[in-house]
TIPASE-688091 format. One line per field, with one value per residue (C-alpha): residue in three letters; residue number from 1; x, y, z. Coordinates in pm, whole numbers, plus 50000, padded with zeros to 5 digits. Example, Ala and Ser with C-alpha at 12.3 -4.5 7.8 and 13.67 -1.06 7.14 Angstrom:
residues 2
torlum = (ALA,SER)
kolpa = (1,2)
u = (51230,51367)
v = (49550,49894)
w = (50780,50714)
***
This chain:
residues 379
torlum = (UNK,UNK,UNK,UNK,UNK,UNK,UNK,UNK,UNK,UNK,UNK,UNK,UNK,UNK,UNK,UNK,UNK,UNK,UNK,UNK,UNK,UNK,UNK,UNK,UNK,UNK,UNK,UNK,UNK,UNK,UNK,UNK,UNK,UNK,UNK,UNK,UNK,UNK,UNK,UNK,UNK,UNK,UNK,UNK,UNK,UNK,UNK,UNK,UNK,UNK,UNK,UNK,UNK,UNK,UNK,UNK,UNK,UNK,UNK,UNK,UNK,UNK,UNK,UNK,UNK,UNK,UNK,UNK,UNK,UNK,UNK,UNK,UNK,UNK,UNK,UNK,UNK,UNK,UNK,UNK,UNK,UNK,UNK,UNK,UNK,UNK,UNK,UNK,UNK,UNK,UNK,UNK,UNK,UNK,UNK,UNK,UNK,UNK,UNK,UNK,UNK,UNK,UNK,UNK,UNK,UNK,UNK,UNK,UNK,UNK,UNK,UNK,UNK,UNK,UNK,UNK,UNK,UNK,UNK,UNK,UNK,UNK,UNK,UNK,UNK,UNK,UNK,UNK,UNK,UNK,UNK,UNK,UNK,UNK,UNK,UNK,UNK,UNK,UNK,UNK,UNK,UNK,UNK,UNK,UNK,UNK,UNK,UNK,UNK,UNK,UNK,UNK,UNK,UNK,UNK,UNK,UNK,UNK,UNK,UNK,UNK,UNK,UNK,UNK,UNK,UNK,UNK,UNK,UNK,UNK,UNK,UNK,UNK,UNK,UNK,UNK,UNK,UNK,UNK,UNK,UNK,UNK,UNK,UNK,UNK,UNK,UNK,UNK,UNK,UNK,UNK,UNK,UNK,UNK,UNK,UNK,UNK,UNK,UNK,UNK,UNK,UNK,UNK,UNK,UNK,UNK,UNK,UNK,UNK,UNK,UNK,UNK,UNK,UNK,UNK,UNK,UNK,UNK,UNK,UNK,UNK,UNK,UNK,UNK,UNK,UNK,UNK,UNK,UNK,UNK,UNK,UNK,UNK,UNK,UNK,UNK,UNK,UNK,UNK,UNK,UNK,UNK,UNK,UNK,UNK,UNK,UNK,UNK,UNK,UNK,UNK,UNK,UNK,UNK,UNK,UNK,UNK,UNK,UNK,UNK,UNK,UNK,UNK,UNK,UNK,UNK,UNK,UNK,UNK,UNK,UNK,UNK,UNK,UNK,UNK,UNK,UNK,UNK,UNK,UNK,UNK,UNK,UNK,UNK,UNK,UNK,UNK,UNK,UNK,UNK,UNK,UNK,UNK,UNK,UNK,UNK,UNK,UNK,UNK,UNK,UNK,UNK,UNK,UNK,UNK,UNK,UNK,UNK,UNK,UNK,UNK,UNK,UNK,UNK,UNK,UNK,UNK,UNK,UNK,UNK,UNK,UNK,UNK,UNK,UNK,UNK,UNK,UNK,UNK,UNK,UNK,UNK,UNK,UNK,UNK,UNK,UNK,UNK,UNK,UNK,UNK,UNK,UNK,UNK,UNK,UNK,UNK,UNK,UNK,UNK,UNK,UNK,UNK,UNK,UNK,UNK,UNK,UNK,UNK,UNK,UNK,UNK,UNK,UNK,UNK,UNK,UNK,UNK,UNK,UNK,UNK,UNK,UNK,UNK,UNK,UNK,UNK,UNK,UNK)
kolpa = (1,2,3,4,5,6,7,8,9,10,11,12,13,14,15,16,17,18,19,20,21,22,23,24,25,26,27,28,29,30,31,32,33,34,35,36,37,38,39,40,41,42,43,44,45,46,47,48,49,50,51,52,53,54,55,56,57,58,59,60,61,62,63,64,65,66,67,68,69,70,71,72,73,74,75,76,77,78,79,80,81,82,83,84,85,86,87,88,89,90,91,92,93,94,95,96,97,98,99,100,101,102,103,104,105,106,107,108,109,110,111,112,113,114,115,116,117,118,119,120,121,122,123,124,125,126,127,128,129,130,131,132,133,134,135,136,137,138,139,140,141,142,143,144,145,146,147,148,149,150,151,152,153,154,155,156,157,158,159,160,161,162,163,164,165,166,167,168,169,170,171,172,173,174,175,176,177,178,179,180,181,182,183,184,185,186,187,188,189,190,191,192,193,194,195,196,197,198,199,200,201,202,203,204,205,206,207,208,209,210,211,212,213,214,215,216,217,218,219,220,221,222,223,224,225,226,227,228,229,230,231,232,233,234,235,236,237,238,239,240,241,242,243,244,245,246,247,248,249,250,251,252,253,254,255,256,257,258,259,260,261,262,263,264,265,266,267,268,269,270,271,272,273,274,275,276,277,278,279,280,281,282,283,284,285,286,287,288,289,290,291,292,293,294,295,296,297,298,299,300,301,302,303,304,305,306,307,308,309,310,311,312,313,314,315,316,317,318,319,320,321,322,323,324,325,326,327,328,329,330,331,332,333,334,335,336,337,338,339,340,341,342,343,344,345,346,347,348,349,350,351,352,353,354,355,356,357,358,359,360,361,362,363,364,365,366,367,368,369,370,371,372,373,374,375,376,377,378,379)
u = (77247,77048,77072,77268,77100,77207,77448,77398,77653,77414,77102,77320,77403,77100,76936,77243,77108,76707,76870,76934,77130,76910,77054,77131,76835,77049,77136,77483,77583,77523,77730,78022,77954,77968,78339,78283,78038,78139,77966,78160,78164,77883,77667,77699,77718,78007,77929,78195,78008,78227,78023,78101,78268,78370,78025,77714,77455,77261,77509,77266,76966,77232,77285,76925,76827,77131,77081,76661,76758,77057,76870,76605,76791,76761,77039,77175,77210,77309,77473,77774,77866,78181,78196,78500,78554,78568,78888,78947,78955,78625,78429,78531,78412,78083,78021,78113,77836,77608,77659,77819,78096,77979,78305,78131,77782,77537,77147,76951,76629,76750,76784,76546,76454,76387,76032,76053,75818,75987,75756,75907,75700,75716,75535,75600,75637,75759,75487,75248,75335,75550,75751,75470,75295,75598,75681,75313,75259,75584,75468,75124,75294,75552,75270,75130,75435,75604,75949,75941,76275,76278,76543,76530,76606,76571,76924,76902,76588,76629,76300,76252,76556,76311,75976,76086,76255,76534,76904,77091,77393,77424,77660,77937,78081,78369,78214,77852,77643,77341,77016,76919,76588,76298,75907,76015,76152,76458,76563,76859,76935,77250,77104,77294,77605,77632,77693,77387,77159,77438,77355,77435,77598,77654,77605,77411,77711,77734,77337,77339,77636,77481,77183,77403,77562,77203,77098,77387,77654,77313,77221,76884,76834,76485,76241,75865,75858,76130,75987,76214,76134,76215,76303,76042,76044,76163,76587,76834,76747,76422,76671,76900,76614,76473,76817,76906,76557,76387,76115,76029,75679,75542,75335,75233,75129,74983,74714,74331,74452,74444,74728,74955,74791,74890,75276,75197,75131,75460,75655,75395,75486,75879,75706,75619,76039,76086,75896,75822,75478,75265,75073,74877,74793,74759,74586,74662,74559,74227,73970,73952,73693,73543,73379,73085,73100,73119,73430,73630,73845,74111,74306,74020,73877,73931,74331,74368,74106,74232,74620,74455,74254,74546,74778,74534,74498,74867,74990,74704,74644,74454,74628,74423,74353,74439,74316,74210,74381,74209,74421,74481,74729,74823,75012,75241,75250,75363,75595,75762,75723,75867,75607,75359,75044,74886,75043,74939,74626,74522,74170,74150,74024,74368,74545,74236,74290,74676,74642,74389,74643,74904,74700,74657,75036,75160,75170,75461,75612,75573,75891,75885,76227,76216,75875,75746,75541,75325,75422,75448,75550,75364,75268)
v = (35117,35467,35670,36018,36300,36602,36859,37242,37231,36997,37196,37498,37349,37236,37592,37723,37471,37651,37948,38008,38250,38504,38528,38160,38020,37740,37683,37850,37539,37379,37631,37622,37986,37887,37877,37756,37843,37829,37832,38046,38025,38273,38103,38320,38193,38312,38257,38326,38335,38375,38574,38550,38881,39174,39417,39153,39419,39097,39074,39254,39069,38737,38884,38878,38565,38380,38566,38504,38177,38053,38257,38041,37721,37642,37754,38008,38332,38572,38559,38774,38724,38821,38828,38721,38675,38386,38299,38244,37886,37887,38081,37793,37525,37748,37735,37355,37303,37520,37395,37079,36980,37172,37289,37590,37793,37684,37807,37574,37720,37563,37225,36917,36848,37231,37275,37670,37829,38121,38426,38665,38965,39144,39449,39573,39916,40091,40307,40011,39942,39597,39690,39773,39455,39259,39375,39356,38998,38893,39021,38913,38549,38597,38665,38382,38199,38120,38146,38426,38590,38862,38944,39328,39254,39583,39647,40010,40134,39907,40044,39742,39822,40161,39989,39742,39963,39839,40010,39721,39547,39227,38993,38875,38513,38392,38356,38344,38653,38703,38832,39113,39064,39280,39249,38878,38830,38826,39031,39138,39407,39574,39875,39761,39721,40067,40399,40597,40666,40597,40465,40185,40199,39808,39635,39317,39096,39246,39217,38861,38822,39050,38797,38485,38599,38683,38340,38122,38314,38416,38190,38227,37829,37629,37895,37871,38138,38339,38671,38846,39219,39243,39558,39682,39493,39220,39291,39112,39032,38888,38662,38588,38439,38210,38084,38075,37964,37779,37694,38043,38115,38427,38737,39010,39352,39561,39874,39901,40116,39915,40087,39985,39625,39597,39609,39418,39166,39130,39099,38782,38701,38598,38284,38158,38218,38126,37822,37939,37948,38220,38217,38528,38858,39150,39467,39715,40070,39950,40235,40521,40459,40766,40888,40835,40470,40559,40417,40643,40456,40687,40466,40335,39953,39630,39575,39360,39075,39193,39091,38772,38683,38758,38521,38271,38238,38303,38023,37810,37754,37927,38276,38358,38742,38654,38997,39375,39682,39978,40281,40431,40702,40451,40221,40517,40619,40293,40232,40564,40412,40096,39945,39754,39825,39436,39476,39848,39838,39477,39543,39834,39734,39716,39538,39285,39277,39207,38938,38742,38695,38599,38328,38194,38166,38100,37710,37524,37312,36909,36747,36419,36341,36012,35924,35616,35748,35405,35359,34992,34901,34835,34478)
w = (54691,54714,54442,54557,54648,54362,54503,54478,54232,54008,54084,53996,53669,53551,53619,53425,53111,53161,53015,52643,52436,52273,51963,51900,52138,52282,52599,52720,52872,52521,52380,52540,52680,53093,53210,53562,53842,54170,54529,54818,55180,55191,54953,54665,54343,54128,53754,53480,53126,52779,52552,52169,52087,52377,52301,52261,52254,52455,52772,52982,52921,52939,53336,53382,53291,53471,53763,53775,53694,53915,54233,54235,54322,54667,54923,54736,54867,54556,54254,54037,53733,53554,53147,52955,52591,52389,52203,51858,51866,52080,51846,51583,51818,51856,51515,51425,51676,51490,51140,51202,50986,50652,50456,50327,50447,50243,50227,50472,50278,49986,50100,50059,50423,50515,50624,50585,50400,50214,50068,49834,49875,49496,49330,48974,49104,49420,49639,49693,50048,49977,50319,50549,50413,50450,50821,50931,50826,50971,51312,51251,51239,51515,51784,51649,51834,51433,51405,51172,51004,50726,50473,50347,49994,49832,49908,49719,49934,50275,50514,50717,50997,51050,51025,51320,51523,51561,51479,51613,51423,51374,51591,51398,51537,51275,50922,51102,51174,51408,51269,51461,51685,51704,51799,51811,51436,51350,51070,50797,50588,50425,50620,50992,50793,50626,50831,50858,50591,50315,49946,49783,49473,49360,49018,48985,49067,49450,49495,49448,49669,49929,49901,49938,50251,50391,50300,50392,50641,50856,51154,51094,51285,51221,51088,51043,50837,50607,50460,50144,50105,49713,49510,49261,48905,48781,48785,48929,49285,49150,48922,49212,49446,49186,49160,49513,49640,49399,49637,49733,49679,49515,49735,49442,49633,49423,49476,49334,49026,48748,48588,48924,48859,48458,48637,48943,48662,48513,48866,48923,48534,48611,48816,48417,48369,48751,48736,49093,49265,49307,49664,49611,49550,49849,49735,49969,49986,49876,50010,50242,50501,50575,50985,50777,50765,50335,50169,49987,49672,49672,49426,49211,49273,49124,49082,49336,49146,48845,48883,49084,48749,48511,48690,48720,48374,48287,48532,48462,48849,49118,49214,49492,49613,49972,50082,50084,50280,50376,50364,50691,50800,51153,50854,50840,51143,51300,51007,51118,51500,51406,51572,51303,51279,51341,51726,51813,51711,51619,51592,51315,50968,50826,51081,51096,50679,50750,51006,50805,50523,50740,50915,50547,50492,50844,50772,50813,50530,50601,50540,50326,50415,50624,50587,50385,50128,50055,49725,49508,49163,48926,48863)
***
Protein backbone atom coordinates (compact mmCIF):
# COMPACT_ATOMS: atom_id res chain seq x y z
CA UNK A 1 0.00 0.00 0.00
CA UNK A 2 1.47 3.62 -0.98
CA UNK A 3 2.77 5.45 1.57
CA UNK A 4 0.45 8.87 2.03
CA UNK A 5 1.30 11.84 0.59
CA UNK A 6 1.98 14.60 3.82
CA UNK A 7 -0.84 17.10 4.23
CA UNK A 8 -0.35 20.93 4.50
CA UNK A 9 -1.07 20.50 7.94
CA UNK A 10 2.19 18.17 8.25
CA UNK A 11 4.32 20.40 6.06
CA UNK A 12 2.97 23.20 8.27
CA UNK A 13 4.13 21.45 11.31
CA UNK A 14 7.32 20.44 10.50
CA UNK A 15 8.25 24.12 9.34
CA UNK A 16 6.77 25.12 12.76
CA UNK A 17 9.68 22.48 14.38
CA UNK A 18 12.70 24.55 11.90
CA UNK A 19 12.13 27.31 14.27
CA UNK A 20 13.67 27.62 17.76
CA UNK A 21 13.17 29.77 20.78
CA UNK A 22 15.88 32.33 21.12
CA UNK A 23 16.42 32.27 24.50
CA UNK A 24 16.18 28.52 25.12
CA UNK A 25 17.32 27.46 21.39
CA UNK A 26 14.78 24.64 21.14
CA UNK A 27 12.28 24.23 18.95
CA UNK A 28 8.71 25.76 20.03
CA UNK A 29 7.07 22.70 19.06
CA UNK A 30 9.56 20.92 21.49
CA UNK A 31 8.60 23.20 24.03
CA UNK A 32 5.28 23.05 24.32
CA UNK A 33 5.02 26.80 23.11
CA UNK A 34 2.61 26.09 19.68
CA UNK A 35 -1.12 25.83 20.78
CA UNK A 36 -2.62 24.90 17.45
CA UNK A 37 -2.17 26.10 13.85
CA UNK A 38 -4.84 26.12 11.69
CA UNK A 39 -5.41 26.49 7.78
CA UNK A 40 -8.66 28.70 6.65
CA UNK A 41 -10.72 28.73 3.67
CA UNK A 42 -8.49 31.38 2.23
CA UNK A 43 -5.35 29.66 2.84
CA UNK A 44 -4.03 31.61 5.59
CA UNK A 45 -2.36 30.12 8.25
CA UNK A 46 -3.57 30.98 11.73
CA UNK A 47 -0.82 30.23 14.34
CA UNK A 48 -1.51 30.57 18.15
CA UNK A 49 2.03 30.54 20.04
CA UNK A 50 2.15 30.57 24.16
CA UNK A 51 5.09 32.53 25.07
CA UNK A 52 6.58 31.99 28.66
CA UNK A 53 5.62 35.13 30.56
CA UNK A 54 3.11 38.18 28.99
CA UNK A 55 6.36 40.76 27.92
CA UNK A 56 9.19 38.29 26.28
CA UNK A 57 11.35 41.10 25.14
CA UNK A 58 11.87 38.14 22.11
CA UNK A 59 8.05 37.97 20.84
CA UNK A 60 8.86 40.05 17.92
CA UNK A 61 11.70 38.35 16.59
CA UNK A 62 9.46 34.89 17.62
CA UNK A 63 6.77 36.59 14.78
CA UNK A 64 9.49 36.78 12.38
CA UNK A 65 10.86 33.66 12.31
CA UNK A 66 7.36 31.76 12.35
CA UNK A 67 6.11 33.83 9.83
CA UNK A 68 9.53 33.48 7.33
CA UNK A 69 9.22 30.11 8.25
CA UNK A 70 5.53 28.84 7.97
CA UNK A 71 5.27 31.20 4.49
CA UNK A 72 7.48 29.21 2.81
CA UNK A 73 5.50 25.97 2.84
CA UNK A 74 3.83 25.43 -0.25
CA UNK A 75 0.07 26.54 -0.71
CA UNK A 76 -0.05 28.87 1.81
CA UNK A 77 -1.11 32.16 1.22
CA UNK A 78 -0.21 34.28 4.55
CA UNK A 79 0.12 33.85 7.94
CA UNK A 80 -1.19 35.67 11.61
CA UNK A 81 -0.25 34.91 14.58
CA UNK A 82 -1.87 35.56 17.90
CA UNK A 83 0.29 35.35 21.35
CA UNK A 84 -1.14 33.97 24.53
CA UNK A 85 0.46 33.24 27.80
CA UNK A 86 1.51 30.21 29.29
CA UNK A 87 -0.09 29.03 32.53
CA UNK A 88 1.36 28.21 35.66
CA UNK A 89 1.29 24.65 35.32
CA UNK A 90 2.83 25.01 31.71
CA UNK A 91 5.74 26.90 32.72
CA UNK A 92 6.41 23.79 35.21
CA UNK A 93 6.10 21.36 32.37
CA UNK A 94 8.60 23.80 30.42
CA UNK A 95 11.01 23.49 32.88
CA UNK A 96 10.81 19.58 33.80
CA UNK A 97 11.71 19.40 30.13
CA UNK A 98 14.61 21.58 30.59
CA UNK A 99 16.16 20.07 33.66
CA UNK A 100 14.53 16.87 33.75
CA UNK A 101 13.46 15.57 36.99
CA UNK A 102 16.27 17.33 39.27
CA UNK A 103 14.66 18.16 42.81
CA UNK A 104 16.78 21.18 43.17
CA UNK A 105 18.97 23.50 40.43
CA UNK A 106 22.16 22.42 40.65
CA UNK A 107 25.46 23.88 38.71
CA UNK A 108 25.74 21.84 35.40
CA UNK A 109 29.48 23.35 35.34
CA UNK A 110 30.13 21.53 38.28
CA UNK A 111 29.26 18.22 37.23
CA UNK A 112 31.50 15.27 35.97
CA UNK A 113 30.24 14.88 32.38
CA UNK A 114 30.22 18.80 31.59
CA UNK A 115 32.55 19.52 28.76
CA UNK A 116 32.54 23.42 29.55
CA UNK A 117 35.50 25.02 29.92
CA UNK A 118 35.10 27.70 32.65
CA UNK A 119 37.79 30.78 32.84
CA UNK A 120 37.82 32.91 35.83
CA UNK A 121 39.27 36.05 34.60
CA UNK A 122 41.24 37.57 37.99
CA UNK A 123 43.62 40.62 38.62
CA UNK A 124 45.06 41.57 42.03
CA UNK A 125 43.98 45.05 41.47
CA UNK A 126 41.17 46.93 39.69
CA UNK A 127 42.17 49.40 36.56
CA UNK A 128 43.89 46.63 34.53
CA UNK A 129 41.20 46.12 32.02
CA UNK A 130 39.85 42.51 33.49
CA UNK A 131 36.26 43.54 31.87
CA UNK A 132 37.29 44.69 28.48
CA UNK A 133 39.54 41.54 28.35
CA UNK A 134 36.85 39.43 29.55
CA UNK A 135 34.07 40.78 27.05
CA UNK A 136 36.51 40.89 24.08
CA UNK A 137 37.60 37.29 24.33
CA UNK A 138 34.10 36.15 24.85
CA UNK A 139 33.13 37.71 21.50
CA UNK A 140 36.34 36.81 19.98
CA UNK A 141 35.04 33.07 20.71
CA UNK A 142 31.36 33.57 19.91
CA UNK A 143 32.18 34.61 16.17
CA UNK A 144 34.13 31.78 16.26
CA UNK A 145 30.59 29.89 16.26
CA UNK A 146 31.46 28.74 20.45
CA UNK A 147 28.75 28.77 22.62
CA UNK A 148 30.08 31.40 24.75
CA UNK A 149 28.23 32.72 28.14
CA UNK A 150 29.73 35.24 30.70
CA UNK A 151 28.94 35.73 34.34
CA UNK A 152 29.70 39.48 35.65
CA UNK A 153 31.06 38.46 38.93
CA UNK A 154 32.21 41.65 40.36
CA UNK A 155 28.85 42.13 41.75
CA UNK A 156 30.04 45.62 43.52
CA UNK A 157 31.42 47.20 40.10
CA UNK A 158 29.20 45.14 37.31
CA UNK A 159 30.58 46.86 33.63
CA UNK A 160 29.88 44.02 31.42
CA UNK A 161 25.78 44.82 30.87
CA UNK A 162 27.47 48.38 29.37
CA UNK A 163 30.40 46.85 27.56
CA UNK A 164 27.88 44.52 25.51
CA UNK A 165 25.31 46.75 24.98
CA UNK A 166 22.80 45.37 26.10
CA UNK A 167 20.18 46.80 28.99
CA UNK A 168 17.91 43.89 28.67
CA UNK A 169 16.49 41.85 31.76
CA UNK A 170 16.56 38.61 32.05
CA UNK A 171 13.42 36.28 31.37
CA UNK A 172 12.21 34.81 34.40
CA UNK A 173 10.29 31.21 33.73
CA UNK A 174 9.39 29.66 37.39
CA UNK A 175 12.65 29.16 39.41
CA UNK A 176 14.65 29.38 35.89
CA UNK A 177 15.94 32.63 34.41
CA UNK A 178 17.13 33.47 30.84
CA UNK A 179 20.58 34.86 30.30
CA UNK A 180 20.27 37.84 28.42
CA UNK A 181 21.76 37.71 24.68
CA UNK A 182 24.03 40.05 23.11
CA UNK A 183 26.74 40.05 20.13
CA UNK A 184 25.83 36.28 20.29
CA UNK A 185 26.80 35.48 24.11
CA UNK A 186 24.75 35.19 26.51
CA UNK A 187 25.42 36.99 29.60
CA UNK A 188 24.48 37.69 33.60
CA UNK A 189 24.99 40.18 35.98
CA UNK A 190 23.26 41.54 39.24
CA UNK A 191 23.34 44.76 37.08
CA UNK A 192 19.70 43.76 34.96
CA UNK A 193 18.25 43.04 38.31
CA UNK A 194 18.90 46.36 40.14
CA UNK A 195 17.21 49.76 39.09
CA UNK A 196 19.57 51.93 37.34
CA UNK A 197 22.94 52.58 38.33
CA UNK A 198 22.19 51.55 42.11
CA UNK A 199 24.96 50.03 44.58
CA UNK A 200 25.25 47.08 46.11
CA UNK A 201 25.63 46.92 49.60
CA UNK A 202 25.85 42.92 50.49
CA UNK A 203 28.19 40.99 52.89
CA UNK A 204 30.02 37.92 51.80
CA UNK A 205 27.11 35.60 52.59
CA UNK A 206 24.76 37.33 49.69
CA UNK A 207 27.79 37.32 47.08
CA UNK A 208 28.10 33.74 47.16
CA UNK A 209 24.40 33.31 46.96
CA UNK A 210 24.20 35.86 44.15
CA UNK A 211 26.85 33.50 42.50
CA UNK A 212 24.87 30.28 43.14
CA UNK A 213 21.79 31.53 41.53
CA UNK A 214 23.97 32.68 38.46
CA UNK A 215 25.38 29.26 38.32
CA UNK A 216 22.51 26.98 38.97
CA UNK A 217 18.87 28.89 38.57
CA UNK A 218 20.48 30.26 34.99
CA UNK A 219 19.61 28.26 31.82
CA UNK A 220 22.73 28.79 30.47
CA UNK A 221 22.13 24.99 28.26
CA UNK A 222 25.40 23.17 26.66
CA UNK A 223 28.14 25.88 26.64
CA UNK A 224 31.50 25.83 24.90
CA UNK A 225 32.68 28.37 26.80
CA UNK A 226 31.69 30.04 30.39
CA UNK A 227 33.66 33.34 31.11
CA UNK A 228 33.52 34.74 35.14
CA UNK A 229 34.35 38.47 35.35
CA UNK A 230 35.87 38.40 39.05
CA UNK A 231 36.23 41.35 41.50
CA UNK A 232 39.78 42.58 42.21
CA UNK A 233 41.78 40.46 45.01
CA UNK A 234 41.52 37.59 46.45
CA UNK A 235 37.98 38.04 48.83
CA UNK A 236 35.15 36.20 48.87
CA UNK A 237 33.89 35.69 45.37
CA UNK A 238 37.35 34.37 44.54
CA UNK A 239 36.59 31.81 47.61
CA UNK A 240 33.09 31.13 46.42
CA UNK A 241 34.16 29.98 42.77
CA UNK A 242 36.82 27.60 43.92
CA UNK A 243 34.14 26.12 45.94
CA UNK A 244 31.42 26.22 43.52
CA UNK A 245 33.62 25.41 40.42
CA UNK A 246 36.40 23.50 41.30
CA UNK A 247 37.33 22.99 37.74
CA UNK A 248 37.45 26.58 36.79
CA UNK A 249 40.65 27.47 35.34
CA UNK A 250 42.66 30.55 36.21
CA UNK A 251 43.11 33.92 33.52
CA UNK A 252 45.55 36.50 35.62
CA UNK A 253 45.30 40.10 33.77
CA UNK A 254 47.66 42.13 34.88
CA UNK A 255 49.55 45.44 33.22
CA UNK A 256 53.51 45.85 32.29
CA UNK A 257 54.21 47.71 35.70
CA UNK A 258 55.86 45.53 37.77
CA UNK A 259 54.37 46.97 40.82
CA UNK A 260 50.63 46.04 39.22
CA UNK A 261 52.40 42.50 38.52
CA UNK A 262 53.82 41.90 42.37
CA UNK A 263 49.62 41.90 43.05
CA UNK A 264 48.59 40.26 39.91
CA UNK A 265 50.75 37.60 41.64
CA UNK A 266 48.86 36.94 44.67
CA UNK A 267 45.27 36.74 42.81
CA UNK A 268 47.14 33.79 40.60
CA UNK A 269 48.58 32.66 44.25
CA UNK A 270 44.91 31.45 45.71
CA UNK A 271 45.23 28.57 42.78
CA UNK A 272 48.20 27.09 45.48
CA UNK A 273 44.98 27.40 48.26
CA UNK A 274 42.47 26.71 45.29
CA UNK A 275 44.17 23.79 44.08
CA UNK A 276 42.77 25.24 40.82
CA UNK A 277 44.66 25.65 37.49
CA UNK A 278 46.15 28.52 36.21
CA UNK A 279 45.75 28.85 32.19
CA UNK A 280 47.63 32.03 31.81
CA UNK A 281 48.61 35.33 32.15
CA UNK A 282 47.18 38.45 29.74
CA UNK A 283 49.21 41.64 30.00
CA UNK A 284 47.24 44.22 28.72
CA UNK A 285 47.95 47.83 28.32
CA UNK A 286 51.33 46.77 27.28
CA UNK A 287 52.67 49.85 25.00
CA UNK A 288 51.49 52.86 23.23
CA UNK A 289 52.19 52.58 19.60
CA UNK A 290 52.98 55.78 18.43
CA UNK A 291 52.03 57.36 14.24
CA UNK A 292 55.64 56.88 14.27
CA UNK A 293 55.62 53.23 14.12
CA UNK A 294 57.87 53.82 17.87
CA UNK A 295 56.23 52.09 20.84
CA UNK A 296 55.56 54.11 23.66
CA UNK A 297 55.57 51.91 27.29
CA UNK A 298 53.34 54.04 28.97
CA UNK A 299 53.13 51.56 31.90
CA UNK A 300 56.72 50.28 31.96
CA UNK A 301 57.61 46.61 30.31
CA UNK A 302 58.04 43.26 31.55
CA UNK A 303 54.97 42.44 34.08
CA UNK A 304 53.26 40.44 31.99
CA UNK A 305 56.54 37.63 31.86
CA UNK A 306 57.16 38.54 35.14
CA UNK A 307 53.74 37.30 36.90
CA UNK A 308 54.04 34.36 34.04
CA UNK A 309 57.59 33.38 35.60
CA UNK A 310 56.49 33.79 39.26
CA UNK A 311 53.60 31.41 38.87
CA UNK A 312 55.49 29.09 37.03
CA UNK A 313 57.73 28.55 39.66
CA UNK A 314 55.14 28.92 42.50
CA UNK A 315 52.79 26.21 40.90
CA UNK A 316 55.59 24.22 39.70
CA UNK A 317 53.92 23.95 36.11
CA UNK A 318 53.97 25.97 32.99
CA UNK A 319 51.93 29.41 33.48
CA UNK A 320 52.07 30.53 30.11
CA UNK A 321 51.93 34.49 29.07
CA UNK A 322 49.21 33.79 26.50
CA UNK A 323 49.57 37.36 25.22
CA UNK A 324 50.39 41.19 24.95
CA UNK A 325 47.83 44.27 24.55
CA UNK A 326 48.68 47.39 23.07
CA UNK A 327 46.95 50.27 24.62
CA UNK A 328 44.60 51.94 22.39
CA UNK A 329 41.90 54.56 23.11
CA UNK A 330 39.19 52.25 20.50
CA UNK A 331 39.32 49.63 23.81
CA UNK A 332 37.46 52.43 25.47
CA UNK A 333 35.68 53.65 23.11
CA UNK A 334 33.90 50.44 22.15
CA UNK A 335 33.63 49.50 25.81
CA UNK A 336 31.58 52.77 26.11
CA UNK A 337 29.79 51.53 22.61
CA UNK A 338 29.16 48.24 23.91
CA UNK A 339 30.41 47.01 20.95
CA UNK A 340 33.99 45.07 21.62
CA UNK A 341 36.73 45.96 20.12
CA UNK A 342 37.74 42.22 18.39
CA UNK A 343 34.28 42.78 16.12
CA UNK A 344 34.60 46.60 15.15
CA UNK A 345 37.77 46.64 14.24
CA UNK A 346 39.19 43.03 14.10
CA UNK A 347 42.25 43.89 12.42
CA UNK A 348 43.93 46.62 14.86
CA UNK A 349 46.93 45.47 16.93
CA UNK A 350 44.88 44.98 20.01
CA UNK A 351 42.01 43.28 18.73
CA UNK A 352 44.51 40.95 16.66
CA UNK A 353 46.41 40.56 20.40
CA UNK A 354 42.82 39.68 21.90
CA UNK A 355 41.71 37.18 19.35
CA UNK A 356 44.95 35.25 19.42
CA UNK A 357 44.43 34.45 23.13
CA UNK A 358 41.07 33.48 22.70
CA UNK A 359 41.82 31.02 19.87
CA UNK A 360 44.25 29.46 22.56
CA UNK A 361 41.42 28.92 25.10
CA UNK A 362 38.43 28.41 22.82
CA UNK A 363 38.80 24.48 23.13
CA UNK A 364 36.19 22.48 24.24
CA UNK A 365 36.54 20.09 27.23
CA UNK A 366 36.53 16.15 26.07
CA UNK A 367 34.25 14.30 28.19
CA UNK A 368 35.55 10.88 29.63
CA UNK A 369 32.22 9.96 30.73
CA UNK A 370 31.19 6.83 28.65
CA UNK A 371 34.23 6.14 26.98
CA UNK A 372 36.47 3.02 27.65
CA UNK A 373 39.59 4.28 28.76
CA UNK A 374 41.84 0.96 27.85
CA UNK A 375 42.89 0.21 31.07
CA UNK A 376 43.94 -3.60 32.68
CA UNK A 377 45.03 -4.80 36.02
CA UNK A 378 47.91 -5.50 36.88
CA UNK A 379 49.10 -9.04 36.55
Amino acid sequence: MPAQAPTIEDAIQAALATVDDPEIHRPITELGMVRSATVGADRVVQVELLLTVAGCPLKDKLRSDITTAVAAVDGVAGVRIEFGVMTGEQRKELQQRLRGDVAEPVIPFAQPGSRTRVYAVASGKGGVGKSSVTVNLAAAMAARGLDVGVIDADIYGHSVPRMLGTQDRPTQVEDMIMPVQAHGIKVISIGMFTAGNAAVVWRGPMLHRALQQFLADVWWGELDVLLLDLPPGTGDIAISVAQLLPAAEILVVTTPQLAAAEVAERAGGIAMQTHQRLVGVVENMSWLELPSGDRMEVFGAGGGQAVAGSLTKLVGAPVPLLGQVPLDPQVRETGDAGTPLVLTAPDCPAAKALTGVADQLAVRRESLVGKPLGLRPAA
